[in-house]
N, C-alpha and C positions, 0 to 999 in steps of 0.2 A: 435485398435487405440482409445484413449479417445479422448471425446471429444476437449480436451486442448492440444493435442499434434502435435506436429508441423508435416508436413508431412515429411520427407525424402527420400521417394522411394528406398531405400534398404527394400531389404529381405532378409528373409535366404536361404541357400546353403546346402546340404549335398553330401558328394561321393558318395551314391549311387543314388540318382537323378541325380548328375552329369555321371554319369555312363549311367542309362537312356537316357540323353539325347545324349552324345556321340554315341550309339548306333542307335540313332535315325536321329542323323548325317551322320552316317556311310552309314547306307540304303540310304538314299535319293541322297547324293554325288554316291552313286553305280547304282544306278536307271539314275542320267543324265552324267553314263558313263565314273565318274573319280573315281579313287582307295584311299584309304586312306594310305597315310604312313605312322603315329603313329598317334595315341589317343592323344587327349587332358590331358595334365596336369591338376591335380586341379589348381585353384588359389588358395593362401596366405588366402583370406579370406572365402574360401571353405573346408581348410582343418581344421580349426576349427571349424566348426559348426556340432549343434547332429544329431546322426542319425536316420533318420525314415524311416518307409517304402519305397523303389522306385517302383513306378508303373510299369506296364509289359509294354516291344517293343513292338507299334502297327503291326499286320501282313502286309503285302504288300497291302493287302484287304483295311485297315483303312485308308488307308496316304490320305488327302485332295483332293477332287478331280481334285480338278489343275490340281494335276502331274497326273492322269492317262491319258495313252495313248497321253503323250504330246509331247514324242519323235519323230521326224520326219514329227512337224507337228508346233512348234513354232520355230521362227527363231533361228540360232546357239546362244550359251549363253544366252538366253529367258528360256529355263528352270532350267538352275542355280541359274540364278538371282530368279525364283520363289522360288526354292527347299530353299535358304540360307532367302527368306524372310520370309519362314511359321516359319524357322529355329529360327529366330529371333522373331518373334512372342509366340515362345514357352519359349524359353530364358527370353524374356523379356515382361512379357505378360503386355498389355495395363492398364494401370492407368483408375481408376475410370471414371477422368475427361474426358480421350480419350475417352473411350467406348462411355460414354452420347455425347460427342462431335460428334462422330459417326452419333449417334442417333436423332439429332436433324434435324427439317427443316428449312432453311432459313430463315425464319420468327420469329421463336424462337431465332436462332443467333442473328439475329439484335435486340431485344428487349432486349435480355442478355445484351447490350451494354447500359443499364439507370439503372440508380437510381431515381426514383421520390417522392414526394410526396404522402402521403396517399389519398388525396382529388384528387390527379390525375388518379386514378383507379375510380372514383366512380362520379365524377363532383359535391361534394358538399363537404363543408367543416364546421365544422373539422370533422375526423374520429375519432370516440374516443371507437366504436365497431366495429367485422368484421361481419358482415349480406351477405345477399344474393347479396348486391350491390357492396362488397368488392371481392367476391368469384367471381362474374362475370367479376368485374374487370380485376383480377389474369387473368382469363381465355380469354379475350380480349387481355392483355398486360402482355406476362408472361416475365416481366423485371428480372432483376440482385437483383433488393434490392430496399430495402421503406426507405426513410430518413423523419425522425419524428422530429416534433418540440413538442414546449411545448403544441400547442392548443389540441395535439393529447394525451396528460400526464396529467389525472387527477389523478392518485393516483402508487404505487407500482402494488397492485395486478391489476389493470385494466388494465396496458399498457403489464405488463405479460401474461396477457388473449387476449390481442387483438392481442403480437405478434405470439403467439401460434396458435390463431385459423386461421392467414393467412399464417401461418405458412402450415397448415394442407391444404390448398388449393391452395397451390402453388406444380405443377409437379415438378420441380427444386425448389431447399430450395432454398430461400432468405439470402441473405445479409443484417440485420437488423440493423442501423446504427443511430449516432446522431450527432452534435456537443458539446460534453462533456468534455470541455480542463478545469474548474475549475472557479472560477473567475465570472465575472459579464455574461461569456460564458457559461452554463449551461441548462439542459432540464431535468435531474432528478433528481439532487440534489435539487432544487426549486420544482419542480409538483410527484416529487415520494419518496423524505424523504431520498434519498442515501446518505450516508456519505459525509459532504463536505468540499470540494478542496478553498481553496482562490486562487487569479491569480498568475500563476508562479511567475511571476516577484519579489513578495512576499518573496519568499525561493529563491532565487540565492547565497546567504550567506551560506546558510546549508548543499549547496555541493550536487554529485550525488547522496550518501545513501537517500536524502530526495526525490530528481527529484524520482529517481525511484518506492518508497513506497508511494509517491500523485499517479503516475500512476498504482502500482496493487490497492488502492482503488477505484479509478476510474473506471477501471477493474471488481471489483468486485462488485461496485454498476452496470454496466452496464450489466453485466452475469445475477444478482438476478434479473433484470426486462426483459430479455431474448435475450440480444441484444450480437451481435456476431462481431461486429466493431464501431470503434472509428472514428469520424474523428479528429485527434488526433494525435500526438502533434504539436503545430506551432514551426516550423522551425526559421521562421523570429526574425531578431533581432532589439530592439526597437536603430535604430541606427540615430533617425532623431527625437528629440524632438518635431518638428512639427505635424511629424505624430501620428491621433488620433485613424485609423482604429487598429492600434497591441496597440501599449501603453505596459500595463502591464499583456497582455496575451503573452509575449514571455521572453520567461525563462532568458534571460540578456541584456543588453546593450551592451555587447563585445560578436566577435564571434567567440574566444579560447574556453570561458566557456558558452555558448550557444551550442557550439558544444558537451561537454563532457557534458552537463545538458540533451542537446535531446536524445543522447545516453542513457541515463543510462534510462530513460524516455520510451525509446524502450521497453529495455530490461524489463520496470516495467510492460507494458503493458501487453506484453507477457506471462508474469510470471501470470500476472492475465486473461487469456486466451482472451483476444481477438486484434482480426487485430488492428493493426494502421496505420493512414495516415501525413504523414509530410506533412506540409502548409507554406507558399502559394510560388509554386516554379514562378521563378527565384530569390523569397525573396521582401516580403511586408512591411519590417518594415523604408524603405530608403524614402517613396514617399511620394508626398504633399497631391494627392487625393484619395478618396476612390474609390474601383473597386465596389464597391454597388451603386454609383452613376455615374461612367463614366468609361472610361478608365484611369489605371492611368499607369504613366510613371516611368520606373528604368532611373535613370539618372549617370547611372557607363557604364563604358567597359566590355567588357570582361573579362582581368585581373583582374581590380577590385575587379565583382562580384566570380572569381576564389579563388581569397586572401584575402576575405573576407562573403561574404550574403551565398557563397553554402559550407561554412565549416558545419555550423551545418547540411543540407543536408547532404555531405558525411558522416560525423558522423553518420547520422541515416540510412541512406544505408547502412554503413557498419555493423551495430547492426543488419540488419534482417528487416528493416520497410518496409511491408507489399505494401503500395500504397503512390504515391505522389501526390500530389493537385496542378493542376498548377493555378496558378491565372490570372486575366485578365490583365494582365500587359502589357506594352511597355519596353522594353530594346531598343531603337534607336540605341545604338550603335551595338549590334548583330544582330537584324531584326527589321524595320518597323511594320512588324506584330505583332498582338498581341499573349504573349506566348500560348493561348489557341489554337491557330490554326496556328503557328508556327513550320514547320518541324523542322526546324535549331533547336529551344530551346528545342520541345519535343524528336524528335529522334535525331538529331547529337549530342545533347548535353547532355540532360537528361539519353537518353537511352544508347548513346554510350561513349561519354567521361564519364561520369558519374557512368557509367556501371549498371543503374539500369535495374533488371530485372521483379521485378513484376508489378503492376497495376498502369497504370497511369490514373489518373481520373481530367477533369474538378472542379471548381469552381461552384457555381450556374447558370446557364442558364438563370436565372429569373432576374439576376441583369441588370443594367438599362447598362454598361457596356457592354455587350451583346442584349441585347432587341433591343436599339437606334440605331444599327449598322448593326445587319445582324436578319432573321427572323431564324426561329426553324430549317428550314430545310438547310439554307445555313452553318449555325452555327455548327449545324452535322454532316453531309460533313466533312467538312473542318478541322474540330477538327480532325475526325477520320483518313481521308489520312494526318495531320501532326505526327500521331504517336498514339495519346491518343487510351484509351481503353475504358471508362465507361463518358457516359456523363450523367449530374449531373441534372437534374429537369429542361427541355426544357421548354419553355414557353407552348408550343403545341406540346405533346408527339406525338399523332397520323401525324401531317408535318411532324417533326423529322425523326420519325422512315419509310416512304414513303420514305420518299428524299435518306436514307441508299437503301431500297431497289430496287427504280428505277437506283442507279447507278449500283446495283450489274446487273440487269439487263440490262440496256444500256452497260457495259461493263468499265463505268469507274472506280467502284469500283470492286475489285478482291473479291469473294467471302473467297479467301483464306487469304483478309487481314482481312476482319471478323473473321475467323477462330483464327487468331493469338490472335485476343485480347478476343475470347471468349475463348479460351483455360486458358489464363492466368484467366480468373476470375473463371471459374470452377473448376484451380487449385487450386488457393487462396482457394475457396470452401472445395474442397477437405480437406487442411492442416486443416482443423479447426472442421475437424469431420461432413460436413455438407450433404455430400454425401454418408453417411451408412459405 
């Protein structure tokens, strides 16, 4: 797999592996004492593929130790269910990400669940090399990914060498990331010389061929300095001339062609190999106040924002976009709460009407929107049982990530709801070549 190519999880098939494993079937169903009545079919997509060697049937000696001597000694249909799970294990051997998921301890889960800042590994800022205080960093807080600002970007080669060498000191590869949408929104076209984007809003006229070739430059300025996600592209549409926080960093004023602009947008990303994240859900371009400075409030319904603010959402959901940003918002009319710790907006809506299935990540933690309201540890909580998966630069990483683990410990948080959303970023990981 290159580094640029999207994961799938298909493999190949051949008839005599399939063959192999039929056989392999055959023993183990005769071992907990049912008979075979025919052999497996190939499948359709088995019968086409080349052939190579099949490995030899383990003897009776080999089979896992489970099943020996397991007959008349686990309860009835206890040894089936094992015999059809090794079965399935063989079948369908474990993904990258499982294995490591496997492998990891508690500790390490819940850290997988941040994004921080460079200066938050090290307590000084800016980072602009990795030295022994970055490496130790890593090794205190082995998070998800580093989200770089400009302080951290002096030049092309130097932000490639810094993220390489934390690169090299992280057990689990990073998720190397920025805010790179174009426009007065920038971190290496200003501090690292990368080919540059003016603000969407600019090109709405020039249609998806252009949306899409701003985003593989993008792309491809953000690969050549080593960076392996975007947060990137804004969703929201500039639908409130009032509002100053989006303006002319969102690709239209209507949200027909907002929507077929973030699409195509996806698709550019992609094409220039790295993750993107759509911004700011439930849709920031309607509201009067900024979420850098408070909570701000969606002043639509439900329907509304349906026939309207999450068209260009679904558009980039359906293209494949990687992770969505929920922002600090108010919807009143669908919850009170704000959409960051929102089950209703994250999981009933985001995750299931919606049908997104990959990463859902927080907003900044640092904004005043958060800070003024709840502290690092209640904020994390709360975020993570409404659905979300990666929390974005807490004010106080070490609270944060405490408050995750005493709940898994008290027992209000399920270890295995950690599990779900550290599965999803190690997949994410995975598709993008980061895991070997």
């Amino acid at each position: 797999m290159t580094e640029n190519e999207r994961y799938t999880g298909t493999g190949k098939w051949t008839l005599p592996r399939v063959g192999a494993l039929v056989g392999i079937a055959a023993l183990i169903v005769t071992l907990a004492g049912f008979g075979l009545s025919r052999t497996r079919e190939p499948e359709p997509e088995e019968a086409w593929a080349e052939s190579v060697s099949a490995p030899e049937t383990p003897e009776a000696s080999e089979l896992p130790e489970e099943l020996s001597d397991a007959e008349g000694v686990l309860p009835p249909g206890e040894l089936e269910k094992q015999s059809q799970s090794w079965l399935s294990r063989l079948v369908h051997p474990p993904t990258k990400a499982e294995k490591l998921l496997s492998e990891m301890s508690i500790r390490e889960k819940v850290y997988q669940l941040f994004i921080v800042f460079p200066d938050q590994l090290t307590g000084k800022a800016p980072v602009t090399e990795a030295g022994e205080d970055v490496k130790d960093g890593l090794d205190r807080y082995p998070v998800a990914g580093i989200l770089f600002d400009r302080d951290n970007i002096r030049g092309g080669e130097q932000i490639y060498t810094l993220l390489a060498q934390m690169q090299s000191y992280s057990r689990i590869p990073l998720l190397m990331t920025c805010d790179e949408e174009g426009g007065r929104v920038n971190r290496l076209m200003s501090n690292a010389g990368t080919p540059y984007v003016g603000p969407m809003l600019s090109y709405r006229d020039k249609g998806p061929g252009t949306a899409r070739a701003n985003a593989v430059t993008i792309a491809h300025g953000l690969t050549s300095c080593g960076f392996n996600m975007d947060f990137a592209p804004v969703a929201d549409v500039w639908s409130n001339p009032a509002n100053t926080v989006i303006g002319n960093r969102a690709y239209s004023t209507d949200f027909d062609e907002a929507a077929e602009l973030v699409r195509a947008a996806v698709n550019g990303f992609h094409e220039g190999g790295v993750a993107c994240t759509l911004k700011h859900f439930p849709g920031h371009g309607d509201t009067y106040e900024d979420s850098h400075n408070g909570l701000a409030k969606v002043y639509r319904t439900k329907q509304q924002l349906q026939d309207a603010e999450w068209k260009p959402f679904r558009a980039g959901i359906a293209a494949g976009a990687d992770a969505v940003m929920v922002g600090h918002l108010i919807a009143g009319e669908i919850d009170p709460e704000p959409a960051t710790v929102s089950h209703v907006m994250v999981t009933d809506i985001l995750r299931n009407e919606l049908g997104f299935t990959g990463v859902i990540i927080t907003d900044s933690l640092q904004m005043d929107a958060v800070t003024e309201n709840y502290t690092s540890g209640e904020i994390a909580l709360q975020a993570i049982e409404a659905g979300v998966d990666i929390l974005l630069a807490p004010e106080f990483l070490g609270e944060a990530a405490e408050a995750l683990l005493s709940a898994v410990e008290d027992g209000r948080l399920p270890e295995s709801r950690i599990d779900e959303s550290v599965s999803r970023i190690l997949s994410l990981k995975e598709a993008y070549g980061l895991l070997g």
